[in-house]
C-alpha positions, 0 to 999 in steps of 0.5 A, a space after each residue: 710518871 714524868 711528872 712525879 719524877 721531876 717533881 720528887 727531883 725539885 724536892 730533893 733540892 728544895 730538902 737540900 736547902 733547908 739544911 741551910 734555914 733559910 726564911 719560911 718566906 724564901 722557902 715557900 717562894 722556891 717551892 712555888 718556883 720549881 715544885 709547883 711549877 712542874 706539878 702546875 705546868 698543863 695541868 688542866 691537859 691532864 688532871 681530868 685524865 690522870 688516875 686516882 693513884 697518880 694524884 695521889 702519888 702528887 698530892 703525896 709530893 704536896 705534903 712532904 712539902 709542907 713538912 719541908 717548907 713549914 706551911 700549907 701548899 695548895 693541894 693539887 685538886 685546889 691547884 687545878 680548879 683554880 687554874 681552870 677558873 683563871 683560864 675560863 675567865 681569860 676564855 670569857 674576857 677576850 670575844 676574839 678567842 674561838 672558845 668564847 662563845 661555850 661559856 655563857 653566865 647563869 643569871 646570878 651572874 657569878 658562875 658559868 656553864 
């Protein structure tokens, strides 16, 4: 619920702003800034746990972005895996960090389990 009152909060903002037309590039970089930001920050803590009419209510944040900046955000489900697989990779580089030894490579070499 936190989550999707500070997100809604950052869209009022960003809905302020375009009354002023800024570029489409500026825009996109303010939403990623302060709306994707909050939606991203530990989302890998509480995805897997939140519930489907919780996501939703995100996801519906996304899409009135996308009325609002004028493209396409990443979706949250998108947001999620990709910062999962980033993570991972950071896990799998660094052989100091205590989790690396649960990933291991499938032998095509390109996905882990």
């Amino acid at each position: 619920d936190s989550t999707v009152k500070k997100a809604q909060q950052r869209m009022y903002c960003l809905q302020q702003l375009r009354k002023h037309n800024p570029p489409q590039a500026m825009m996109v970089q303010i939403y990623t800034a302060i709306v994707e930001s909050v939606l991203a920050f530990s989302i890998m803590v509480w995805f897997d746990s939140a519930t489907k009419h919780g996501i939703q209510r995100l996801q519906r944040i996304v899409q009135s972005a996308e009325k609002v900046i004028g493209c396409n955000p990443i979706p949250i489900d998108v947001l999620y895996s990709a910062r999962t697989r980033k993570r991972a990779g950071k896990i799998i580089s660094d052989h100091s960090h205590p989790g690396h030894k649960l990933f291991e490579s499938l032998p095509s070499g390109r996905q882990l389990r």
